[in-house]
VOMIVO-461393 format. One line per field, with one value per residue: chain; residue number from 0; x, y, z of N, C-alpha, C in turn; residue in three letters. Coordinates in nm, 2 decimals. Example, Ala and Ser with C-alpha at 12.3 -4.5 7.8 and 13.67 -1.06 7.14 Angstrom:
// VOMIVO-461393
chaine	c(A  A);
num	c(0  1);
n.px	c(1.32  1.28);
n.py	c(-0.57  -0.22);
n.pz	c(0.78  0.71);
ca.px	c(1.23  1.37);
ca.py	c(-0.45  -0.11);
ca.pz	c(0.78  0.71);
c.px	c(1.32  1.29);
c.py	c(-0.33  0.00);
c.pz	c(0.78  0.79);
residu	c(ALA  SER);
This chain:
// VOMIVO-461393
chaine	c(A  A  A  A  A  A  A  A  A  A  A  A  A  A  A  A  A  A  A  A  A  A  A  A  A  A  A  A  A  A  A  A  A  A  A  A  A  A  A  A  A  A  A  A  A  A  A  A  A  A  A  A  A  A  A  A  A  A  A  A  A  A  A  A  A  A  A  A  A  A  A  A  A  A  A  A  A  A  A  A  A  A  A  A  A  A  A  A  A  A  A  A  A  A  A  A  A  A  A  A  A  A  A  A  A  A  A  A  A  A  A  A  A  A);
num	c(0  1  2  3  4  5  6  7  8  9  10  11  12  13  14  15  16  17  18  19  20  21  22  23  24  25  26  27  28  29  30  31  32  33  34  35  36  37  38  39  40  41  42  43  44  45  46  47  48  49  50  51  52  53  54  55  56  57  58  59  60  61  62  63  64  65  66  67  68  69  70  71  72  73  74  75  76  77  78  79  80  81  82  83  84  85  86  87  88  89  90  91  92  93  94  95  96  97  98  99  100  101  102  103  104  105  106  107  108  109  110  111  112  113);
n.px	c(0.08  0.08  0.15  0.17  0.36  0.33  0.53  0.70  0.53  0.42  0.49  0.45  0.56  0.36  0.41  0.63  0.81  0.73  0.84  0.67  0.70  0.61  0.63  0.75  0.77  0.72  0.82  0.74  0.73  0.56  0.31  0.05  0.02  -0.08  -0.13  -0.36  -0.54  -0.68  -0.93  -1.11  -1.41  -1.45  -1.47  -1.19  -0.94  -0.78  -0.45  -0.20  -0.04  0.06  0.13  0.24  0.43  0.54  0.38  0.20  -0.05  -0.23  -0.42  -0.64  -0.62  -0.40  -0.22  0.12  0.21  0.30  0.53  0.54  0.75  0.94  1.12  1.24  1.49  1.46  1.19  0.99  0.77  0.76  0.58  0.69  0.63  0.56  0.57  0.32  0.00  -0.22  -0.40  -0.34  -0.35  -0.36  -0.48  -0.23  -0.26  -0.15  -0.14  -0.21  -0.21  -0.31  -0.39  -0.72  -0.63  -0.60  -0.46  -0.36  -0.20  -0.16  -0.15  -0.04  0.01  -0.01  0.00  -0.01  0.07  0.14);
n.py	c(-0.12  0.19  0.49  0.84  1.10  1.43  1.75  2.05  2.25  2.49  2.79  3.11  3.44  3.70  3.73  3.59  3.26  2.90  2.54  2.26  1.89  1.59  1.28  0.95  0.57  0.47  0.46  0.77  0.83  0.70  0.82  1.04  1.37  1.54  1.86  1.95  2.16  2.23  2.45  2.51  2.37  2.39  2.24  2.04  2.23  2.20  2.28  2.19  2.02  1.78  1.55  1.20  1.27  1.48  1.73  1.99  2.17  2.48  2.53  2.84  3.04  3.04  3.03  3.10  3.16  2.94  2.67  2.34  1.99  1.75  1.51  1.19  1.04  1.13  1.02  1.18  1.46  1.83  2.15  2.41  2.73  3.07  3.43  3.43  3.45  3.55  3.44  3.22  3.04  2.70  2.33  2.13  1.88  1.58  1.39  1.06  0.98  0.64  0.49  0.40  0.43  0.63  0.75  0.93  1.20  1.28  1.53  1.86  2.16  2.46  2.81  3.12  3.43  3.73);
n.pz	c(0.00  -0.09  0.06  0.13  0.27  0.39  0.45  0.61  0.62  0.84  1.02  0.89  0.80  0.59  0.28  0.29  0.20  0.16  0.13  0.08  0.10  0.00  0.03  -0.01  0.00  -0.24  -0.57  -0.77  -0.97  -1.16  -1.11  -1.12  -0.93  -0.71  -0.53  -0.26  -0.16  0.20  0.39  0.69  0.72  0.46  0.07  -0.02  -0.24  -0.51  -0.59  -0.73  -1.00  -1.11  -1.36  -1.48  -1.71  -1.72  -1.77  -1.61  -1.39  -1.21  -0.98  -1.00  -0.82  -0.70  -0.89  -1.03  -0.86  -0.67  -0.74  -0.82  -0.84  -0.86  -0.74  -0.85  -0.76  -0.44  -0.42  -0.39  -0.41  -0.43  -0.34  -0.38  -0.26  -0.28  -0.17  0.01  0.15  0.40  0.34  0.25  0.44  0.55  0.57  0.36  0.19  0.02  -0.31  -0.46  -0.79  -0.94  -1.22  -1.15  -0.87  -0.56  -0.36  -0.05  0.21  0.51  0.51  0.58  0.80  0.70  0.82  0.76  0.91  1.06);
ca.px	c(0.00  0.10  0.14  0.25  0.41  0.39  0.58  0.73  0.43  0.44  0.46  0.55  0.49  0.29  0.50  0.73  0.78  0.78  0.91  0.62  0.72  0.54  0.75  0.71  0.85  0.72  0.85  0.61  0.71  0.41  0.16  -0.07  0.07  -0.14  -0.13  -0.48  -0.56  -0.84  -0.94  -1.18  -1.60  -1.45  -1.36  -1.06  -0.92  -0.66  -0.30  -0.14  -0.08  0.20  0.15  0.36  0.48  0.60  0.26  0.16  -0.15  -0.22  -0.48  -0.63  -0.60  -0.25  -0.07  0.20  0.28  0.35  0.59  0.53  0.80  0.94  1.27  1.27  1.56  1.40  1.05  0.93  0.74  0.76  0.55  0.70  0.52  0.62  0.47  0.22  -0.07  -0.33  -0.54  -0.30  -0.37  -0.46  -0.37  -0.20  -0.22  -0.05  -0.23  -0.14  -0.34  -0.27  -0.51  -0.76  -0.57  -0.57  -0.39  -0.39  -0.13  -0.24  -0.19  0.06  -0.05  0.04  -0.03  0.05  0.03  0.23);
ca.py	c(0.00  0.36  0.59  0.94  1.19  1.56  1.80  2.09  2.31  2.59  2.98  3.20  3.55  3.74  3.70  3.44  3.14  2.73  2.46  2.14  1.78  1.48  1.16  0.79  0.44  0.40  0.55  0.82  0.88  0.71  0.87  1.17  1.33  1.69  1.92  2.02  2.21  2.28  2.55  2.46  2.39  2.39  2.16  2.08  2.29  2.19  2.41  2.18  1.93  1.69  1.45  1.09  1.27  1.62  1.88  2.06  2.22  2.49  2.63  2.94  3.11  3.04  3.06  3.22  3.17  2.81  2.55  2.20  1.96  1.65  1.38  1.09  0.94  1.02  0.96  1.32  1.59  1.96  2.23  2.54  2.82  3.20  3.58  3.35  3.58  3.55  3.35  3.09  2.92  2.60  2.21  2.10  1.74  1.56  1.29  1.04  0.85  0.57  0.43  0.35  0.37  0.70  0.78  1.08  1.22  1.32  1.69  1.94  2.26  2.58  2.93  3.25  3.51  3.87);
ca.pz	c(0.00  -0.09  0.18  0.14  0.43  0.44  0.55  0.55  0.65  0.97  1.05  0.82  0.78  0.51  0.20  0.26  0.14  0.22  0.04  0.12  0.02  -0.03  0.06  -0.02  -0.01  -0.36  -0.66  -0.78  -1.15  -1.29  -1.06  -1.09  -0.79  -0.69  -0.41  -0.26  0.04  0.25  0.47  0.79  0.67  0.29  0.02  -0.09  -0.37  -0.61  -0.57  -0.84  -1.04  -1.24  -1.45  -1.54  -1.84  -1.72  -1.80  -1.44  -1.36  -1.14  -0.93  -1.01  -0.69  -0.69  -1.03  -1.06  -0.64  -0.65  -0.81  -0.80  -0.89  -0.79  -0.73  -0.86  -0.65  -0.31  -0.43  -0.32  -0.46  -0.35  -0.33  -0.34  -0.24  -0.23  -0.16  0.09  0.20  0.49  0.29  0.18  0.55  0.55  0.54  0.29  0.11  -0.10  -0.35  -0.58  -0.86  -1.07  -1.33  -1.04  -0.75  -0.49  -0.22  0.03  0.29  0.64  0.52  0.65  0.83  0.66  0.89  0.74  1.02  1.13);
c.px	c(0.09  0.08  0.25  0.28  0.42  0.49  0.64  0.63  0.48  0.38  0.50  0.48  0.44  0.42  0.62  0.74  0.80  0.76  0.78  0.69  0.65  0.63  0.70  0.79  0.83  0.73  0.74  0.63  0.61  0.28  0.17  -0.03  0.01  -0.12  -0.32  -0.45  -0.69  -0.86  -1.09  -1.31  -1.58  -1.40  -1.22  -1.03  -0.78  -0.54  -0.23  -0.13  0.09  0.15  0.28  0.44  0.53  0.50  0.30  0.05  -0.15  -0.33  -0.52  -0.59  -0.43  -0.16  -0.03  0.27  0.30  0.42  0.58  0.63  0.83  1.14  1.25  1.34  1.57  1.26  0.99  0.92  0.70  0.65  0.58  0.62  0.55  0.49  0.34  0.13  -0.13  -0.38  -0.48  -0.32  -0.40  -0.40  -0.41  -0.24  -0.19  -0.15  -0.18  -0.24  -0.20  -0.34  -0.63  -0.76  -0.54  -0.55  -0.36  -0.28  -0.20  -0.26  -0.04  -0.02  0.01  -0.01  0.05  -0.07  0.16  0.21);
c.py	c(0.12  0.41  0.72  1.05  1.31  1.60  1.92  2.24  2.40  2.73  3.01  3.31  3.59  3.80  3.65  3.36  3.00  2.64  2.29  2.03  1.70  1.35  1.03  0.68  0.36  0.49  0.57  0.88  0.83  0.75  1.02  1.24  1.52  1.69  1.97  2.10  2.29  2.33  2.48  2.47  2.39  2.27  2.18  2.10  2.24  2.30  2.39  2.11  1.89  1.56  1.34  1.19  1.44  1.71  1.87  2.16  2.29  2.59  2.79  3.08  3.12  3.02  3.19  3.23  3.06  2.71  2.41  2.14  1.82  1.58  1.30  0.98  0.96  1.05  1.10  1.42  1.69  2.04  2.35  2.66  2.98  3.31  3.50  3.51  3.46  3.38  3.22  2.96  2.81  2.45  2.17  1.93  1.70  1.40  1.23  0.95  0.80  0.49  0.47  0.39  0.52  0.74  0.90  1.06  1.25  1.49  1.72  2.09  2.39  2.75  3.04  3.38  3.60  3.83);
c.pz	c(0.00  0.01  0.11  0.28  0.37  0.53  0.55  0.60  0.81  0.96  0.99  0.79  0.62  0.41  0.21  0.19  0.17  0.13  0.11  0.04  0.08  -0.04  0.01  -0.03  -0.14  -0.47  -0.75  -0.89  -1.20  -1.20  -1.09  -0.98  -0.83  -0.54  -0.42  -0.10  0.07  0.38  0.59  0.71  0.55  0.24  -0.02  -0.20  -0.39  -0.62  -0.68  -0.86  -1.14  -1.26  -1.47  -1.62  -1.85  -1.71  -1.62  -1.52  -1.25  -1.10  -0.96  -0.94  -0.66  -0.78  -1.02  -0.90  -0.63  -0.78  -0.80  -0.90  -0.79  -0.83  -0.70  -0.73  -0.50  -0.29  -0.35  -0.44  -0.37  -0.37  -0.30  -0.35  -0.23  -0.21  -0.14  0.13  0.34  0.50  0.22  0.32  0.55  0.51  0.42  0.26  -0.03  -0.15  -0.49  -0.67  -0.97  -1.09  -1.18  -0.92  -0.69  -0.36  -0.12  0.15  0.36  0.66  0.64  0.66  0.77  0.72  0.83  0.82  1.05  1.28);
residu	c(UNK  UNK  UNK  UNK  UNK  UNK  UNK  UNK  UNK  UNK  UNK  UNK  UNK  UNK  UNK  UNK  UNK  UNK  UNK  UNK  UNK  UNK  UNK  UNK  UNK  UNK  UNK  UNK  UNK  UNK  UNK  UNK  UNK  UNK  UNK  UNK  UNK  UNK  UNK  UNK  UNK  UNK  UNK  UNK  UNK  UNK  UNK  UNK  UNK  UNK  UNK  UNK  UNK  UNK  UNK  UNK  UNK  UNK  UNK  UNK  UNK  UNK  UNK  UNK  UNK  UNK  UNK  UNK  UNK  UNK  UNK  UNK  UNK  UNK  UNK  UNK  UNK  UNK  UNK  UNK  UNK  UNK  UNK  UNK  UNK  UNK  UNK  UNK  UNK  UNK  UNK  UNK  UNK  UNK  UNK  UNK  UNK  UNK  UNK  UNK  UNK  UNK  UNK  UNK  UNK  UNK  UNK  UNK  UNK  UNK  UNK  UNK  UNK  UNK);
């Protein structure tokens, strides 16, 4: 079974920036592997997106403020994040699909606060 680990997540003030990754014990080049995150009483919205085959997708609310990327050799993808506001609060997860088959991290907490 798939398992993924956040992490990476904390305090940071209003326009900063933090680097999340997404961890595994299974190599995650042929998965679907998105970031979502979801704010208290909401769903979870899409932040971003990679593909097996290189494309990315990315949130509207946040293009152009976040990078999503990944490494191969230690099975982790990132979420970089910059010029964070207020409103970027909120936990992170990390998700992977293949054909079928999806998987979910426990989420990492992201607070942006002065």
């Amino acid at each position: 079974q798939v398992q993924l680990v956040e992490s990476g997540g904390g305090l940071v003030q209003p326009g900063g920036s933090l680097r999340l990754s997404c961890t595994s014990a299974t190599d995650l080049s042929f998965y679907t592997m998105k970031w979502y995150r979801q704010l208290p009483g909401e769903q979870r919205e899409l932040v971003a997106g990679s593909g097996s085959g290189g494309s990315t997708d990315y949130g509207y609310s946040v293009k152009g403020s976040v990078t999503i990327s990944g490494d191969s050799t230690k099975k982790t993808v990132y979420l970089q994040m910059n010029n964070l506001k207020p409103g970027d609060s909120a936990s992170y997860y990390c998700n992977g699909v293949l054909g079928g088959f999806s998987c979910w991290g426990q989420g990492t907490q992201v607070t942006v606060s002065s």
